[in-house]
C-alpha positions in Angstrom: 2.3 17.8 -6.2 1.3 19.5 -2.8 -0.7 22.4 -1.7 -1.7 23.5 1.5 -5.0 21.3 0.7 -3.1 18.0 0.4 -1.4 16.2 -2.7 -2.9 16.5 -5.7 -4.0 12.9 -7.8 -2.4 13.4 -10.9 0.1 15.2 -13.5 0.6 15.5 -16.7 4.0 14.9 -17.3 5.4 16.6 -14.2 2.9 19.3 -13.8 0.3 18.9 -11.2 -2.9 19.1 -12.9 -5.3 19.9 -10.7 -8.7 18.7 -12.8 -9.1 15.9 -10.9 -8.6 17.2 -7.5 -7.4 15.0 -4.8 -8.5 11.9 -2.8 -7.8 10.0 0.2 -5.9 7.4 -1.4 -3.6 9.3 -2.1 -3.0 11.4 0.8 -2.8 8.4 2.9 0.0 7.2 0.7 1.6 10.6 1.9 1.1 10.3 5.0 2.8 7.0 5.1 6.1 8.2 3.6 6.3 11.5 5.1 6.0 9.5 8.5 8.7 6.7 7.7 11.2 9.3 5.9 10.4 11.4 9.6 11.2 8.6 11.1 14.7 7.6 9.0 15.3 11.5 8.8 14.1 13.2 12.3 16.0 16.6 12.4 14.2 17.4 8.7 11.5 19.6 9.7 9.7 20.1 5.9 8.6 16.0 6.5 6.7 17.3 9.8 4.8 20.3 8.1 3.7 17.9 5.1 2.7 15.2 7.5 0.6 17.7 9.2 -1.4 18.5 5.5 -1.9 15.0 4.7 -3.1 14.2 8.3 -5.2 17.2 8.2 -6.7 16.1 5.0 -7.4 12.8 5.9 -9.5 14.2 9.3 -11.4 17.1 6.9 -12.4 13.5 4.9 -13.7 11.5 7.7 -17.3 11.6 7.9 -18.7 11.8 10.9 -22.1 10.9 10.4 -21.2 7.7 7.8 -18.5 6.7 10.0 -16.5 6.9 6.7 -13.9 8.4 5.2 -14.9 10.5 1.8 -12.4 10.0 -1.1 -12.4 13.0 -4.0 -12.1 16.2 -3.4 -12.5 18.9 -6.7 -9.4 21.4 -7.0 -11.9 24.0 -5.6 -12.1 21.7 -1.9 -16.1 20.3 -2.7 -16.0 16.8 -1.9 -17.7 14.7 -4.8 -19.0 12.4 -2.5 -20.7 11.8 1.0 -19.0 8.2 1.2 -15.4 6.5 -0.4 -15.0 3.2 -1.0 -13.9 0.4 1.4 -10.6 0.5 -0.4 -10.2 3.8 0.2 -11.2 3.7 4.0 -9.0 1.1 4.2 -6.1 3.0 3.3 -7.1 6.4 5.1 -7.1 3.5 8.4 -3.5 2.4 6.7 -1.8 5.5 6.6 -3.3 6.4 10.3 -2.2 3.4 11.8 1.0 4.0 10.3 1.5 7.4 11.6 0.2 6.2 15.0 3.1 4.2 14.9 5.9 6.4 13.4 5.0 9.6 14.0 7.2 11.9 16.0 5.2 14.8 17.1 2.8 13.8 19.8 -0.2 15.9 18.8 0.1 14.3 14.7 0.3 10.8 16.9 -3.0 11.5 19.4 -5.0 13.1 16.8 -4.1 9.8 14.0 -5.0 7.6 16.9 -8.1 8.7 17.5 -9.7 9.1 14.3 -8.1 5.7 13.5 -10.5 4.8 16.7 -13.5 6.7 15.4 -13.0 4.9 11.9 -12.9 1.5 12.8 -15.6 0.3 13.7 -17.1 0.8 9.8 -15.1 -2.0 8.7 -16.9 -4.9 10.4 -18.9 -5.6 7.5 -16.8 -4.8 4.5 -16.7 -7.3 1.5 -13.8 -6.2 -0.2 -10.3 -8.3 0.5 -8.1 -5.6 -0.1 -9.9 -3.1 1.8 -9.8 -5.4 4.8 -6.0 -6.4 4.0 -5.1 -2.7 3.8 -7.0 -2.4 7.3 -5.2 -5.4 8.7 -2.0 -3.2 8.0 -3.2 -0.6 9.3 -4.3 -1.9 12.5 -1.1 -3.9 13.0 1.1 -0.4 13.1 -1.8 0.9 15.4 -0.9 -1.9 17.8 2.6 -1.3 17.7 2.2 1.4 20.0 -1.3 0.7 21.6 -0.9 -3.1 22.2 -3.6 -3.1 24.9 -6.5 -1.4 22.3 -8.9 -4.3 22.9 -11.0 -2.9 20.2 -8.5 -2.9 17.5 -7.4 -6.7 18.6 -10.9 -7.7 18.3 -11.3 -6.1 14.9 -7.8 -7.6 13.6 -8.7 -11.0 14.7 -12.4 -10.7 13.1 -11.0 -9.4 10.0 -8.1 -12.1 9.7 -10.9 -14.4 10.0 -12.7 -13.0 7.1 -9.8 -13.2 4.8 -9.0 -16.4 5.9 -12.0 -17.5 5.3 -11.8 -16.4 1.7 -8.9 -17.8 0.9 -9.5 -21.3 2.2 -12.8 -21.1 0.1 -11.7 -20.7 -3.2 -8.1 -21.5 -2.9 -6.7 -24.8 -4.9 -3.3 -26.2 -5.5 -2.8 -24.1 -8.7 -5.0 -21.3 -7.9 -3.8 -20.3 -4.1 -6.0 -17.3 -4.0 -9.0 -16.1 -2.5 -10.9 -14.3 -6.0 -11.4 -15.8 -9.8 -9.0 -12.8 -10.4 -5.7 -11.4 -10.1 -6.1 -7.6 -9.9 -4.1 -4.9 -8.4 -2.4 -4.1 -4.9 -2.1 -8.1 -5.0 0.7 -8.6 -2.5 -1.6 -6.7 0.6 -3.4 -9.8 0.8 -0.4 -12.1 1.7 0.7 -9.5 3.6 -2.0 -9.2 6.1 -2.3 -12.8 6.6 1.4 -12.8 7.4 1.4 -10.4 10.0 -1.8 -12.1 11.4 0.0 -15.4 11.3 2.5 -14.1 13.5 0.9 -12.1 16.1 -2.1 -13.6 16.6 -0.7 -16.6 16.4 -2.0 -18.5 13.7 0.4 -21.2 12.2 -2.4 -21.7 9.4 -3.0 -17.8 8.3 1.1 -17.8 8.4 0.9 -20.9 6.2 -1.6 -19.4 3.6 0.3 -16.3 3.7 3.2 -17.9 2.8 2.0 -19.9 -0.2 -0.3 -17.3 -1.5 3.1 -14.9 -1.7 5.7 -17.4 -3.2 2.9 -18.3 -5.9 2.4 -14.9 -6.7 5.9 -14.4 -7.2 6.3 -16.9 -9.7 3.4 -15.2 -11.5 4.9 -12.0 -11.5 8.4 -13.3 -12.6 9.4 -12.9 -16.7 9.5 -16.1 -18.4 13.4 -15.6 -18.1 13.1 -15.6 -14.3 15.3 -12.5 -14.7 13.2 -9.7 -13.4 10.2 -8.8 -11.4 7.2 -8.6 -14.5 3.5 -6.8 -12.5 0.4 -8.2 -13.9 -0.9 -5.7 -16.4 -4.2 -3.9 -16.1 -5.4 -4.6 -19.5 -7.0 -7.7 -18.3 -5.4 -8.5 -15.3 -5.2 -12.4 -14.9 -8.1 -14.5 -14.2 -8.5 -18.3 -13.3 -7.3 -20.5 -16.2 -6.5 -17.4 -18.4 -3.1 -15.6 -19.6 -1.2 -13.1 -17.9 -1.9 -9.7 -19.3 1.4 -8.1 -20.2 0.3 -4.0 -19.8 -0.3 -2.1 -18.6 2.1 -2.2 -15.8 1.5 -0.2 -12.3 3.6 0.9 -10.1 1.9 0.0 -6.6 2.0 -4.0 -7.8 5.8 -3.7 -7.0 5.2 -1.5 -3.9 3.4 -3.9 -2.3 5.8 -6.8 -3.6 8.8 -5.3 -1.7 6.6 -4.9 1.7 5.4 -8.5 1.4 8.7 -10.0 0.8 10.0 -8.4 3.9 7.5 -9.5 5.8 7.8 -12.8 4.5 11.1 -12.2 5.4 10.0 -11.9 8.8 8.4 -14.6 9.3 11.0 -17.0 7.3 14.7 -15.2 7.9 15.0 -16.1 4.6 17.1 -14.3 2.8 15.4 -14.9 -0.9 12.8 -13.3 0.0 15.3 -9.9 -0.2 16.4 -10.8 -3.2 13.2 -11.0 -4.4 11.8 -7.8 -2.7 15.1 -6.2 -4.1 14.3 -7.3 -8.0 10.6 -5.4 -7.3 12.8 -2.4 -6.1 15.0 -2.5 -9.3 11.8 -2.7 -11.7 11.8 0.9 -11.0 15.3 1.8 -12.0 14.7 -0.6 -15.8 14.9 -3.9 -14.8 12.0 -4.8 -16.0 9.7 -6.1 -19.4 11.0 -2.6 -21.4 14.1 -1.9 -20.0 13.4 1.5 -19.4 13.6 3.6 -15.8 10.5 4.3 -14.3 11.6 6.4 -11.4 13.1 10.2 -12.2 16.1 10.7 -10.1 15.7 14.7 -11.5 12.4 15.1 -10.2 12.1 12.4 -7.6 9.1 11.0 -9.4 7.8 7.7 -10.7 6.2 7.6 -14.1 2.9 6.2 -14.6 3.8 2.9 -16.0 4.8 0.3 -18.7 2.4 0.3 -21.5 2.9 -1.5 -24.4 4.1 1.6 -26.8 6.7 2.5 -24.0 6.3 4.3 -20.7 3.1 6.3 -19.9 5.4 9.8 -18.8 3.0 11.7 -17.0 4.2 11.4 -13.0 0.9 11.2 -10.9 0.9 10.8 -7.2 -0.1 6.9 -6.6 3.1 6.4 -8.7 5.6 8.6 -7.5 4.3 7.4 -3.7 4.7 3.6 -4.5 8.2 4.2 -5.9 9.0 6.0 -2.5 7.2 3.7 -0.2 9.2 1.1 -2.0 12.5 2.9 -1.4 11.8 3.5 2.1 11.0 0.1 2.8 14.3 -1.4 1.8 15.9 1.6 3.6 14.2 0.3 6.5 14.9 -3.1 6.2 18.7 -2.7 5.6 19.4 0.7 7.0 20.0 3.8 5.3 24.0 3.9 5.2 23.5 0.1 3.7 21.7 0.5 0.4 23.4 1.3 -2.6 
C-alpha cells in the first residue's frame, strides 16, 4: 500500500488502487505504527525508511499559509484541496506528537516537533470533538518528551476545557455524551479526557472520562455480553434511537483497545484489559459474524462487517487500525507476553 509518495487510501481486495490517491489521515495512521513497531522493534531498519515517507508526506501537506494541514492528494501528487478538515489536522498533530515521542532517529524527532509547533496554533478555534480529542492525544505524546512546551500545555488545557465543556452540556444519566449522536472514532473522546484527568490534574475530566467509557462499552457489547459489537455506520446511534447493527468499522475497536488501557491507567483495573482484549479479538472473529477480519497472509484488515458478510477489499484505515490495535496490547503487556 506504499509508494515513495506515502500509503495509498484504498484497495480493492488487496491491490492498491490508486484512484483515490492518498490523504493525511491516513498517513498519519502510518506514521503512528511505523513509530511504535520502531520503537518495540529498533534494529529493523525498513520501519525507519517508511517512517521517513509518512513524515515526509505529512510536512509536503502542511500548509503554510492556512496554518493547516491539506488532506487528499490524486495518484498523480495534486492536492485536491488548499485546506483538510479539523479531523484530519487533528490526526496529522496525532501522528506527529506521536513520533515526537517514539521516534528513534533524531532528525524524524526535530523535524515532527516542529511542524507539530507550526500546526498548533490552528486548533484554538475548532468545533469538532473528535478533532480536538485526536489533538489532545497528540499533544499529550508531544509532552512526553517536551514537558516544559508552555505552548502545547496551554493549548491542552484550553482544549480539555472545550471538551469538557461539551460534555457537561449535553451529558445525562442515560445519555453520558457530549453530541445527539454516536458516530465513529467514539472512544478518542474518553480518551482525551482521561489523559487530561490525569495530568492536568483534573479529578472531574478523569471522572467524565471514566463514565463516558464504561457507558460506551456497554453500548458496544452484543446483547449476549459475549463479544465486543462497533456501532454500525448505517445509521450510527442517536439519542433515544436503536443501535445500528452494520456496517461495522474497524477504527471503532482501535480506539476501544487504546481507551481501555488508558482507563487502565487511571483505574489498575484489570477489566478494563479484558475488555480492551475482546476489541482486539473482534479482529480475529469474535464478533456479530464470526468471521476474521484481519489476514494473517497479507497482514491486512478487511474493510468491515456488513450485513451480507465481510466487505474484502483491505484499504489502509483498516489494515492501520488492526495494527495500531496489535501494537497497543503489545505495548501494554510486552511483546514476549501476548499470545
Amino acid at each position: 500500500m506504499t509508494d515513495g509518495t506515502g500509503v495509498l487510501q484504498h484497495a480493492i481486495y488487496t491491490v492498491p488502487d490508486r484512484i483515490h490517491g492518498y490523504c493525511v489521515d491516513d498517513n498519519a495512521r502510518a506514521l503512528i505504527v511505523t513509530v511504535t513497531a520502531q520503537d518495540l522493534q529498533p534494529l529493523d531498519a525498513s520501519l525507519g525508511d517508511l517512517t521517513s515517507v509518512y513524515l515526509s508526506f505529512m510536512g509536503y501537506a502542511f500548509n503554510a499559509q492556512t496554518g493547516r494541514f491539506r488532506n487528499f492528494m490524486s495518484y498523480d501528487r495534486r492536492w485536491l484541496e488548499e485546506t483538510g478538515s479539523e479531523d484530519s489536522h487533528g490526526r496529522a498533530l496525532w501522528g506527529l506528537g506521536i513520533t515526537v515521542a517514539l521516534g528513534r532517529d533524531a532528525g524524524e524527532v526535530v523535524y515532527a516537533a516542529n511542524l507539530f509547533q507550526r500546526a498548533l496554533d490552528s486548533v484554538e478555534y475548532f468545533t469538532s470533538p473528535r478533532a480536538v480529542a485526536f489533538v489532545i492525544i497528540g499533544i499529550h505524546a508531544y509532552l512526553s518528551r517536551y514537558s516544559s512546551d508552555s505552548q502545547a500545555k496551554a493549548m491542552r488545557k484550553l482544549l480539555a476545557g472545550r471538551l469538557m465543556a461539551w460534555f457537561t452540556s449535553s451529558a445525562s444519566e442515560d445519555w453520558p455524551w457530549c453530541e445527539e449522536m454516536l458516530s465513529y472514532d467514539n472512544a478518542r473522546l474518553p480518551q482525551a479526557l482521561l489523559l487530561c484527568g490525569q495530568w492536568l490534574p483534573d479529578r472531574d475530566m478523569l471522572e467524565m472520562g471514566l463514565r463516558a467509557l464504561d457507558w460506551l462499552k456497554q453500548v458496544q457489547t452484543d446483547k449476549t455480553g459475549h463479544h465486543f459489537a462497533a456501532i454500525g455506520n448505517q445509521g450510527w446511534l442517536t439519542r433515544g434511537g436503536e443501535k445500528a447493527q452494520f456496517d461495522q468499522q474497524p477504527l471503532e475497536a482501535a480506539a476501544m483497545v487504546d481507551a481501555c488501557i488508558e482507563a487502565f491507567n487511571c483505574t489498575r483495573d484489570e477489566e478494563w484489559i479484558a475488555y480492551a482484549y475482546r476489541c482486539l479479538n473482534w479482529y480475529q472473529g469474535e464478533n456479530d459474524l464470526r468471521i476474521p477480519l484481519c489476514d494473517y497472509a497479507t497482514g491486512g484488515c478487511r474493510d468491515g462487517l456488513e450485513v451480507q458478510g465481510v466487505n474484502e477489499n483491505q484499504g489502509a484505515e483498516s489494515t492501520l487500525c488492526w495494527l495500531m490495535a496489535l501494537l497497543a496490547v503489545y505495548t501494554h503487556r510486552g511483546w514476549d507476553r501476548v499470545t
